[in-house]
C-alpha positions in Angstrom: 76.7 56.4 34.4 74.7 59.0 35.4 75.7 59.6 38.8 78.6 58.0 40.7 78.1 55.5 43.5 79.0 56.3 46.8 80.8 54.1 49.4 78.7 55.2 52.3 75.3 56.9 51.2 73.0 58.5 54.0 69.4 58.4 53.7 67.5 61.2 52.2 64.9 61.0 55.1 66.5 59.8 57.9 70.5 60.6 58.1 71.0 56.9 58.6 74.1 55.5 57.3 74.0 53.1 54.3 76.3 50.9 53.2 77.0 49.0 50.3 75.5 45.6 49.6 77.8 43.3 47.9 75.2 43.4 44.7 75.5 47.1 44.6 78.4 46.6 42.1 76.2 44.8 39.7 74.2 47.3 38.2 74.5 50.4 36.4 71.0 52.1 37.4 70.6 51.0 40.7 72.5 51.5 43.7 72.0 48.9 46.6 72.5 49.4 50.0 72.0 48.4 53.9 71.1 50.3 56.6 73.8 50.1 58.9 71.9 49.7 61.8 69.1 47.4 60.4 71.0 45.2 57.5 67.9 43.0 57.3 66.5 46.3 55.9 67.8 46.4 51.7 67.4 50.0 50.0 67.0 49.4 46.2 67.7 53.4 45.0 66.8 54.1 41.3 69.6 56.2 39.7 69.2 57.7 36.1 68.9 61.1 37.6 69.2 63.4 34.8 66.3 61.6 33.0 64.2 61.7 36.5 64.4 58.1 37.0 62.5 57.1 33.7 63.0 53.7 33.6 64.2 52.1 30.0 65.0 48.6 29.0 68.2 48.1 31.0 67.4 49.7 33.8 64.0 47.3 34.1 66.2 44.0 33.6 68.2 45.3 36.7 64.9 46.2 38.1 63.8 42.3 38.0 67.5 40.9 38.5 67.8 42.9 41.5 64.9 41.9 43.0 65.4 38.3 42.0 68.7 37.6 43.8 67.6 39.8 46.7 64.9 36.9 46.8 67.5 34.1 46.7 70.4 35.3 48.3 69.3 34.3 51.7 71.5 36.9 53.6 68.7 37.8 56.3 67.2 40.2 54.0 63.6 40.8 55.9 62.4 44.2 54.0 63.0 45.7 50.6 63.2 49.9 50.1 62.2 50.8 46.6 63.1 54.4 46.4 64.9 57.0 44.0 67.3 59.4 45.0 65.8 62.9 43.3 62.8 61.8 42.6 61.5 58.6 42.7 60.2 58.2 39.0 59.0 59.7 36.0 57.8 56.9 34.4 58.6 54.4 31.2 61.6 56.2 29.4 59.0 56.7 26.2 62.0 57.0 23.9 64.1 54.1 24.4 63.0 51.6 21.2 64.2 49.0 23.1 61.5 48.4 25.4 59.6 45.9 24.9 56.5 46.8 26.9 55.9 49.7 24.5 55.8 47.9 21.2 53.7 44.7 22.5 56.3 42.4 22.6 55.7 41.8 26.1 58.6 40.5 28.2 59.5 40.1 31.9 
């Protein structure tokens, strides 16, 4: 992993408390959260911070799964926060043969 994942985060922005969601323990490039005081309000955080956020292949399946469950859980979820945590993204991660967009394959 490239960072560890916190119990409670706090916003970058705001100070407000964040709190795990139960699919935060699913994925190894993403961290998913709450706000505490909103928890119809999901925070989606990219985290691959030593490489800026560049998303490669595995981070962009958790990309889709995340959002897919988020979709179908049916937990009250009323808003979705796309953000990063030291930046928010440098882009494709150009050196990671696996993904597929890069050599026309196509994909999800």
């Amino acid at each position: 992993l490239d960072s560890q994942h916190n119990n409670i985060a706090m916003s970058n922005t705001t100070d407000i408390p964040l709190l795990p969601h139960p699919l935060d323990e699913d994925y190894q490039y993403l961290q998913v959260c709450r706000y505490q005081e909103n928890p119809h309000v999901i925070v989606v955080s990219l985290d691959r911070p030593r490489k800026l956020n560049a998303i490669h292949a595995v981070m962009w399946r958790e990309i889709g799964d995340a959002f897919s469950k988020l979709g179908r859980l049916g937990d009250g979820c009323r808003c979705v926060l796309l953000r990063g945590n030291r930046s928010f993204c440098s882009g494709i991660d150009f050196r990671d043969p696996n993904f597929s967009i890069l050599n026309g394959a196509g994909g999800d």
